[in-house]
C-alpha positions as CSV (number, residue, x, y, z in Angstrom):
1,X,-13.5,2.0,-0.6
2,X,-9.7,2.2,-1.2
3,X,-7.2,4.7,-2.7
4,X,-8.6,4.5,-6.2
5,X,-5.4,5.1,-7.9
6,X,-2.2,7.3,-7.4
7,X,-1.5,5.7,-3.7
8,X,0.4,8.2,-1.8
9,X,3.5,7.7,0.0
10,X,6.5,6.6,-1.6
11,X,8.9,8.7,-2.8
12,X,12.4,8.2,-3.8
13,X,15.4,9.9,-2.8
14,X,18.6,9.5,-4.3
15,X,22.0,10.6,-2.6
16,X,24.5,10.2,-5.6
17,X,24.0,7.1,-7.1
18,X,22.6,5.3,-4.2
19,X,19.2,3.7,-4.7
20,X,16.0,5.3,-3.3
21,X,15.8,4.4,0.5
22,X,12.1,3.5,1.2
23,X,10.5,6.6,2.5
24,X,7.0,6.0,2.4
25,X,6.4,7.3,1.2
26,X,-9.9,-3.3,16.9
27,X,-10.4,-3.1,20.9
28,X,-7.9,-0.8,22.7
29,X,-4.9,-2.6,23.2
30,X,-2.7,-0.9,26.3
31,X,0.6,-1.8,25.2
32,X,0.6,0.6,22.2
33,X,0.1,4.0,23.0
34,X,0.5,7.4,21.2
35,X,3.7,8.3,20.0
36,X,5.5,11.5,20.5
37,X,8.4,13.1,19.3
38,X,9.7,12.6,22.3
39,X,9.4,9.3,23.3
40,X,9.5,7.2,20.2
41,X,12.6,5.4,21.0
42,X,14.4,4.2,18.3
43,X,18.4,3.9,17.9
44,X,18.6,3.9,13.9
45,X,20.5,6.8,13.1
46,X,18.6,9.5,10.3
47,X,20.0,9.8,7.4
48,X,19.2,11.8,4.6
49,X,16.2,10.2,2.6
50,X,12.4,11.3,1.8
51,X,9.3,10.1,1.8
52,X,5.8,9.6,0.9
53,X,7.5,5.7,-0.6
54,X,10.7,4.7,-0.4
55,X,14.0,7.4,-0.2
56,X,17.1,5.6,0.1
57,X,20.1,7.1,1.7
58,X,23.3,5.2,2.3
59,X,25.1,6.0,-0.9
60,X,28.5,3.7,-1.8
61,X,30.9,5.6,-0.5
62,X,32.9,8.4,-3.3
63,X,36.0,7.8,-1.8
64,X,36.4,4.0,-3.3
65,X,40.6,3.4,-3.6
66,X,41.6,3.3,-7.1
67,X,40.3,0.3,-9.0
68,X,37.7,-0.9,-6.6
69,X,34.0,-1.9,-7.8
70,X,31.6,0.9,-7.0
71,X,28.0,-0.1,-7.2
72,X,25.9,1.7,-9.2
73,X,21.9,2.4,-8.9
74,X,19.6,0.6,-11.2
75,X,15.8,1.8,-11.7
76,X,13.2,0.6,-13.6
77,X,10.7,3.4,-13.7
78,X,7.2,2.6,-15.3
79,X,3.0,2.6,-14.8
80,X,0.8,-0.5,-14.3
81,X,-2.3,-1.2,-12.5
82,X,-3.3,2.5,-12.2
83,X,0.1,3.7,-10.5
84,X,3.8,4.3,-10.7
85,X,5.8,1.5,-10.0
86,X,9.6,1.6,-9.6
87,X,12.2,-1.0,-9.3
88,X,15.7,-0.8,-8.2
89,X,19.0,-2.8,-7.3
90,X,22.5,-2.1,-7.1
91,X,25.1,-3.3,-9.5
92,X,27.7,-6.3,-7.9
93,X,31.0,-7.5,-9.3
94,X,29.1,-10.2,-11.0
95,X,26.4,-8.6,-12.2
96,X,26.3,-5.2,-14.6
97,X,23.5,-3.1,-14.9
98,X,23.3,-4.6,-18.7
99,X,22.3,-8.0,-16.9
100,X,20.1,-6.7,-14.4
101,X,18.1,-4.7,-16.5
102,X,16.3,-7.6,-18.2
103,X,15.8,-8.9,-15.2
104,X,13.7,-6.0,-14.0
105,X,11.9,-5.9,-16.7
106,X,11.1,-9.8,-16.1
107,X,9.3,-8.0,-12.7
108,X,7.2,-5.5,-14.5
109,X,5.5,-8.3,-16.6
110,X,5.0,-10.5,-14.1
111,X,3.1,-7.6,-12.6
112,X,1.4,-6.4,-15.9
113,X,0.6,-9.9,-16.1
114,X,-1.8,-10.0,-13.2
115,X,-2.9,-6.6,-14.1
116,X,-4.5,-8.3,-16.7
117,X,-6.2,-11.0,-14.7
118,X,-7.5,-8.4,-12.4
119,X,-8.5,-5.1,-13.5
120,X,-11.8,-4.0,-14.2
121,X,-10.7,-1.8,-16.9
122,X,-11.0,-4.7,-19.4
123,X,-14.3,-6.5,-20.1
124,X,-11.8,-9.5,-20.7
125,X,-10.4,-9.6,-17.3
126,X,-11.5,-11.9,-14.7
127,X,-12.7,-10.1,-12.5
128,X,-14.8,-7.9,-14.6
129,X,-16.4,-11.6,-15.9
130,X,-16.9,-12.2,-12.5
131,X,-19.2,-8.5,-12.1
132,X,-21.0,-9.1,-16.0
133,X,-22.3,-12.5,-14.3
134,X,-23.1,-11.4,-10.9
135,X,-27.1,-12.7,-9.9
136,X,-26.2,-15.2,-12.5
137,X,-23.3,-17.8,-12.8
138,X,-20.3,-18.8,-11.3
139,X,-16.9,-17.7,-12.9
140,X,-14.1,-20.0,-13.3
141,X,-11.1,-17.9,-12.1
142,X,-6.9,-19.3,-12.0
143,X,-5.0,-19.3,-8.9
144,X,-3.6,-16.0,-8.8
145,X,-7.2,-14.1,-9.0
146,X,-9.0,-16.9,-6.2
147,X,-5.8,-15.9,-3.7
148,X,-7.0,-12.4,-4.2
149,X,-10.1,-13.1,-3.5
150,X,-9.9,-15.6,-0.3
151,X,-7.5,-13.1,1.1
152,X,-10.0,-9.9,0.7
153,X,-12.6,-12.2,2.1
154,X,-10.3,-13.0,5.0
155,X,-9.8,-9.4,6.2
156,X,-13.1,-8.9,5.3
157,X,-14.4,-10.8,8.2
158,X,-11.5,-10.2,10.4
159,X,-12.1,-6.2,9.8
160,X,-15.8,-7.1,10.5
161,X,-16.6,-5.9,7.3
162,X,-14.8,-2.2,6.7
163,X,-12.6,-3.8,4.1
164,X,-15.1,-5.3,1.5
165,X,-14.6,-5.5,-2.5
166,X,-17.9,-5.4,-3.3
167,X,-17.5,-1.4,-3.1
168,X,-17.4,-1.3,-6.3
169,X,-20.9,-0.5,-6.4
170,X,-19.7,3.2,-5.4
171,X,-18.0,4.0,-9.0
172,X,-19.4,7.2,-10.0
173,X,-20.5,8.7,-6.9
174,X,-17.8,10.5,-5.2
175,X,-15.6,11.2,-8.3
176,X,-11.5,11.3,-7.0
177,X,-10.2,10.2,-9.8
178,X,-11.0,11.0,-13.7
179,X,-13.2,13.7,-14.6
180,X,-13.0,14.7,-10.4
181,X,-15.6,16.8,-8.9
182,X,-16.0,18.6,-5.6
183,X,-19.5,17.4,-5.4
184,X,-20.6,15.0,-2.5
185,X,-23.4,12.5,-4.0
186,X,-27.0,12.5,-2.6
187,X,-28.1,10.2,0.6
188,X,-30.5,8.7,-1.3
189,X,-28.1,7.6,-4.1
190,X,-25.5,6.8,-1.3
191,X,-27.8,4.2,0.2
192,X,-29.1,2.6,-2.7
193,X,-25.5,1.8,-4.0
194,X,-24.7,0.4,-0.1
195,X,-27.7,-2.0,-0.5
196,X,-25.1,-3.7,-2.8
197,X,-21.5,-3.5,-0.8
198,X,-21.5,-6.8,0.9
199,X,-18.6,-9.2,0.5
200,X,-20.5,-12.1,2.4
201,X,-22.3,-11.9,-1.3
202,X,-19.5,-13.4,-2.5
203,X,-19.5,-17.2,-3.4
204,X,-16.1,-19.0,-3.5
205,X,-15.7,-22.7,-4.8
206,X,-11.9,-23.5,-4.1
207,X,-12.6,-26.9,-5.6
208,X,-13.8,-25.7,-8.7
209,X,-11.9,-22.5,-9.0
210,X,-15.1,-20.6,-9.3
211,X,-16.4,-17.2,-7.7
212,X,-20.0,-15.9,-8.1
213,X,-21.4,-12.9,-6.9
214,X,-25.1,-13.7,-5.9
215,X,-26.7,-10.8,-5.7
216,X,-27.5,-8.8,-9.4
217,X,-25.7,-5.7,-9.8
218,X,-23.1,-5.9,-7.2
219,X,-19.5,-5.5,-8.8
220,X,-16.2,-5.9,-7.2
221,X,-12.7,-4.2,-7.6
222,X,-9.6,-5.7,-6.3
223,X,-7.8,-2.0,-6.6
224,X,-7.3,-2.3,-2.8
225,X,-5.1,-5.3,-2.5
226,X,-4.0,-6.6,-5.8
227,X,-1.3,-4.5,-6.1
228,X,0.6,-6.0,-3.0
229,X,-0.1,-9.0,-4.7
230,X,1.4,-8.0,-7.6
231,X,4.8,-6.8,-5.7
232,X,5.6,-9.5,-4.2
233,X,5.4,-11.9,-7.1
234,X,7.7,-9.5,-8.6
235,X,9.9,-9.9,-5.7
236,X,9.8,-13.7,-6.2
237,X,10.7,-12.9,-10.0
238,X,13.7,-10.9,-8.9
239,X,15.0,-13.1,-6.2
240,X,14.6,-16.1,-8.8
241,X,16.9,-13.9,-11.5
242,X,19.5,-13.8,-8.6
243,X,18.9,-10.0,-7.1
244,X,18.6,-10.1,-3.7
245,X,18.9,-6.8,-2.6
246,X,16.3,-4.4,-4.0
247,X,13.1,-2.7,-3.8
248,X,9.7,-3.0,-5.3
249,X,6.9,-0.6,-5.4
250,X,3.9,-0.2,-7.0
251,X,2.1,3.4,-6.1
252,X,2.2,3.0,-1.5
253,X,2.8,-0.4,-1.7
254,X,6.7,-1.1,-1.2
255,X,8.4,-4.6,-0.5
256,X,12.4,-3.8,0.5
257,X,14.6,-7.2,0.3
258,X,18.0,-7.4,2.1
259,X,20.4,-4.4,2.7
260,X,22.2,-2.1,0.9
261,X,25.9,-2.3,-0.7
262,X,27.8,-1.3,2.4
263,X,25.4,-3.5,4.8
264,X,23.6,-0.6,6.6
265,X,19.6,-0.6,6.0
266,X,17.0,1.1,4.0
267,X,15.1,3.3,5.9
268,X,11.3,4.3,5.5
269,X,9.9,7.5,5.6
270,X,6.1,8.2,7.2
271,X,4.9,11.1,5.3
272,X,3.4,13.8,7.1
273,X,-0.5,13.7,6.1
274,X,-0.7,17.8,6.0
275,X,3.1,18.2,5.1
276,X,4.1,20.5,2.3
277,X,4.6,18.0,-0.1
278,X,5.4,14.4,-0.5
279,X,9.1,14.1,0.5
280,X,7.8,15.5,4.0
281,X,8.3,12.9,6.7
282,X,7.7,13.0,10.2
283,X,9.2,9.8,11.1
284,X,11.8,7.3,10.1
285,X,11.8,3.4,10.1
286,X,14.9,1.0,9.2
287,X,13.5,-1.7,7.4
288,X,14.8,-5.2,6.1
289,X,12.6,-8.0,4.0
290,X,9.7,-7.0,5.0
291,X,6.8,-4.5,3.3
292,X,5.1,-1.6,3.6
293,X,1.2,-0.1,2.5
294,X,0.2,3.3,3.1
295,X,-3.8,4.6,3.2
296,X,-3.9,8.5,3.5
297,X,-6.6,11.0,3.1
298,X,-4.5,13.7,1.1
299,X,-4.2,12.1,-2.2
300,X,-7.5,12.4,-4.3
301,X,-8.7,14.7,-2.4
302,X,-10.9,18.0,-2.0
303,X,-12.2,20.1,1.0
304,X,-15.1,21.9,0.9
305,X,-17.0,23.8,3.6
306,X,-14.1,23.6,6.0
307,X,-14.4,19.4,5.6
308,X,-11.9,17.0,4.1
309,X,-13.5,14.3,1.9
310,X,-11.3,11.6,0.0
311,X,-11.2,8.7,-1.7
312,X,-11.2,6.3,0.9
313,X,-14.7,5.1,1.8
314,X,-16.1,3.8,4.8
315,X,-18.4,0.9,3.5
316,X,-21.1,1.2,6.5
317,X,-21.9,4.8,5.9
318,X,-20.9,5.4,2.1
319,X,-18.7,8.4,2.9
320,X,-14.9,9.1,3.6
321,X,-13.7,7.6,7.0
322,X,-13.2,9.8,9.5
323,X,-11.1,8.5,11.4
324,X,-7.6,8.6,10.4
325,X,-5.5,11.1,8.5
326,X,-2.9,8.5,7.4
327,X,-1.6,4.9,8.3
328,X,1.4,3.1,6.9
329,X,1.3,-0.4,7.7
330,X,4.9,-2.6,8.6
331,X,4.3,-6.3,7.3
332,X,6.3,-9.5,6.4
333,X,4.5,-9.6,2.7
334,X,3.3,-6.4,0.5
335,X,-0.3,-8.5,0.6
336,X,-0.8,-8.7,4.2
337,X,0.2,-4.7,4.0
338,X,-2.1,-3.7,1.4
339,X,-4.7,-6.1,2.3
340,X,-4.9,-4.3,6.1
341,X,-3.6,-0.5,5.3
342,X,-7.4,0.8,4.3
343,X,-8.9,-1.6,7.5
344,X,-6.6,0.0,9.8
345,X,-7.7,3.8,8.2
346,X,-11.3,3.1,8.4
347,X,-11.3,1.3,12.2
348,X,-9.1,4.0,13.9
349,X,-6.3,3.5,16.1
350,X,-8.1,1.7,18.9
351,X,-9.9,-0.9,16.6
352,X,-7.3,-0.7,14.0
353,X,-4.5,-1.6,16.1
354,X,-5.8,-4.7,17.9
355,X,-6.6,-5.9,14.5
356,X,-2.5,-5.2,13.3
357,X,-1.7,-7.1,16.7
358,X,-3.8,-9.7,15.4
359,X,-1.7,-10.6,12.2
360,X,2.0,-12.3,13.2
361,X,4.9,-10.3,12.2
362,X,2.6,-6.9,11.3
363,X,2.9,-3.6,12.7
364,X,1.6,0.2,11.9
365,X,1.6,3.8,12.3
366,X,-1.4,5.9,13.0
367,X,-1.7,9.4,12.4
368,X,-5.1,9.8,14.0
369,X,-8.1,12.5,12.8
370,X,-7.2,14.6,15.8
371,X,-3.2,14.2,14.7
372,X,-2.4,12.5,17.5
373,X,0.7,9.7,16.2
374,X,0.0,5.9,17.2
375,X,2.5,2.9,16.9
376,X,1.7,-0.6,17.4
377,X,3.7,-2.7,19.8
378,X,5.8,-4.6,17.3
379,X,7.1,-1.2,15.8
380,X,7.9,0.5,19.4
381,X,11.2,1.7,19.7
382,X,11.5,1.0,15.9
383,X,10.2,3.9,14.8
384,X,12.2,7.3,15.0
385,X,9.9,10.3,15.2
386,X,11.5,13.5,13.9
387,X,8.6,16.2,14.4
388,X,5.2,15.9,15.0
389,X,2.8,15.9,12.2
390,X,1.7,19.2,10.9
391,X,-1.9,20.2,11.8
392,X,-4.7,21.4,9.3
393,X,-7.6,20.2,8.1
C-alpha cells in the first residue's frame, strides 16, 4: 500500500556551507479550500533552496570580521531501512565537527537498530516472526515494534481502513521496486490477495507484549510508518548528545529541530508531482520542530496506455489510488507524518483533509489528481506558493 522504498521528496540544497534547508522534498471541511498561486498568503520570504526533502538556504554569512566563529555544515550521509537517510548540524563554538560526528553516527544506529526489529527483509526480525506465525500463535514483540503497531492500527480505523499493514499480502503483484515490470497483475489474482488485507486481523495483547495475525497467510509490512518512527528516535538521540538544531531524514520522512546559525528558519520545499526533476518546487514552507512525510505518485512508477500506475495502493480496490498526485504532510512528530501521508493520498483532499484536521497540531498539502493545490487550515497563510504545479499525466 505505501511508497515501497525510495520515498520521494526530500532533497538537499546547500548554499556554501549552509546545511540543506528542508525542501521536501475525510468529509469536506469549508475552511480549507484550494490554493492558488495567488492567494496562498504567506509572509516567509523565498530563499534559495530545493526540494523533493529538505534544501536549506540561509548560509552563515562570508563576510564574518576577522577571527569570528563561522559555523560549518555537518552531514551524515548513509542508507537504512530501504532509503537514504541524511543527518545534518552546524558546528558551535563548543562543539567541532570532530565531536559531532560521533554523535551522528549515534543517530544512524539507533535507526539501524529498529531496522532490525522491523523489516521483513530478515526472517529474524519481529515482524517477519509475527507473518511465519500468522493463523497460528501469538508473537512476543518489545516496545518499539508494539508502538508501531498500535499506531498503524490507530490510523487504521481513523482512515476507515485505507491505511492497513496487512498489505503485505500484495508483494509480487505490481512490481515497483526490484526486478520492476510495466505489467498490471490480473483481477482475479488482485482479489484473492485482498481477501487477506485486513488490519482488524490483527491481534494485540499490550499486557503481554504479543501480536498475532489470525488469519493464515496474511503478512504485514511496517515500510509505511516505521521509518518516522525511526527519525524521531534519532532526534531524541541527537537532542540527548546535546545538538539541538538539526535535521533528520530518512527517504520523505524529515524531522527539522530548532533554527539555523543566524536564527532565521529552515524552509520546506513541496515538490512539483510532474516537475522536471526533484529539486522542482512549487511551494515553500518555513518550518521549526516539527516534521514532514511526503506520499507521491512519481517515484516507482510507470505509465502505460496513457494511465499512471504507482506504488501506492489503495487497499479496497488493489490498484494505485487515484486520487492524489502528491501530498506532503506538516506534523509535530515524523510518526504522526508518516503514519497519515499515504491516508491522506488514498482519501483525497475532501476526506483526506478532515482526517489531517482531526489530528492536533497536523497540517497538509494536496496536489489533487486533477492538479488542483489544497492546504489544510492549520497551514493557510503558512504556505508560499511560487507557481502552480506543472500538468501531465
Amino acid at each position: 500500500m505505501r511508497r515501497l522504498a525510495l520515498l520521494p521528496l526530500l532533497v538537499f540544497v546547500a548554499c556554501n556551507d549552509a546545511p540543506p534547508e528542508p525542501l521536501p522534498t475525510h468529509e469536506h471541511v469549508p475552511t480549507s479550500r484550494p490554493a492558488t498561486a495567488k492567494s496562498s498568503g504567506t509572509q516567509a520570504p523565498a530563499s534559495p533552496s530545493t526540494s523533493g526533502a529538505p534544501a536549506a538556504s540561509g548560509t552563515p554569512s562570508a563576510s564574518s570580521a576577522p577571527g569570528e566563529f563561522v559555523p560549518k555544515r555537518v552531514v551524515l550521509d548513509d542508507h537504512a531501512m530501504g532509503t537514504t537517510v541524511s543527518i545534518a548540524t552546524f558546528t558551535t563554538p563548543a562543539m567541532s565537527e570532530e565531536v559531532i560526528r560521533p554523535k551522528l553516527q549515534k543517530a544512524l544506529d539507533e535507526i539501524r537498530r529498529l531496522q532490525a526489529l522491523m523489516t521483513t527483509w530478515s526472517e529474524d526480525s519481529e515482524i517477519s516472526k509475527i507473518n511465519a506465525a500468522a493463523g497460528k500463535q501469538a508473537v512476543k514483540v518489545g516496545p518499539e515494534s508494539l508502538e508501531v503497531i498500535q499506531k498503524s492500527l490507530w490510523i487504521g480505523k481513523a482512515s476507515d481502513g485505507v491505511f492497513d499493514i496487512t498489505f503485505e499480502a500484495m508483494k509480487g503483484l505490481w512490481k515497483f521496486d526490484e526486478g520492476a515490470e510495466d505489467k498490471i497483475p490480473s483481477k482475479e489474482a488482485i482479489d484473492k490477495a485482498r481477501a487477506l488485507i485486513d488490519y482488524r486481523h490483527i491481534v494485540v495483547d499490550e499486557k503481554a507484549h504479543t501480536v498475532q495475525l489470525d488469519k493464515p497467510g496474511m503478512r504485514m509490512n511496517l515500510g509505511g510508518i516505521a521509518k518516522g518512527y525511526a527519525i524521531d528516535a534519532a532526534s531524541r538521540v541527537l537532542k540527548a548528545e546535546g545538538i539541538q538544531g538539526f535535521f533528520a531524514q530518512a527517504g520523505g520522512d524529515l524531522y527539522v529541530a530548532g533554527d539555523k546559525p543566524d536564527g532565521s528558519k529552515f524552509k520546506v520545499g513541496i515538490r512539483d508531482p510532474r516537475g522536471a526533476n526533484a529539486w522542482d518546487y512549487f511551494a515553500l514552507l518555513e518550518v521549526e520542530d516539527h516534521a514532514f512525510s511526503t506520499a507521491g505518485d512519481y517515484e516507482r512508477t510507470f505509465v502505460k496506455d496513457g494511465k499512471r500506475y504507482h506504488h501506492i495502493i489503495d487497499p479496497r480496490t488493489g490498484y494505485p489510488a487515484t486520487a492524489s498526485r502528491s501530498v506532503t504532510v506538516w506534523a509535530r512528530d515524523a510518526f504522526t507524518a508518516d503514519a497519515i501521508d499515504d491516508a491522506i493520498f488514498i482519501l483525497g483532499p475532501e476526506k483526506g483533509l478532515a482526517l489531517v484536521e482531526s489530528i492536533p497540531d497536523a497540517g497538509c498539502v494536496i496536489v489533487d489528481a486533477k492538479n488542483k493545490v489544497w492546504v489544510s487550515k492549520r497551514l493557510d497563510g503558512k504556505v508560499k506558493m511560487l507557481r502552480e504545479p506543472t500538468e501531465g499525466i
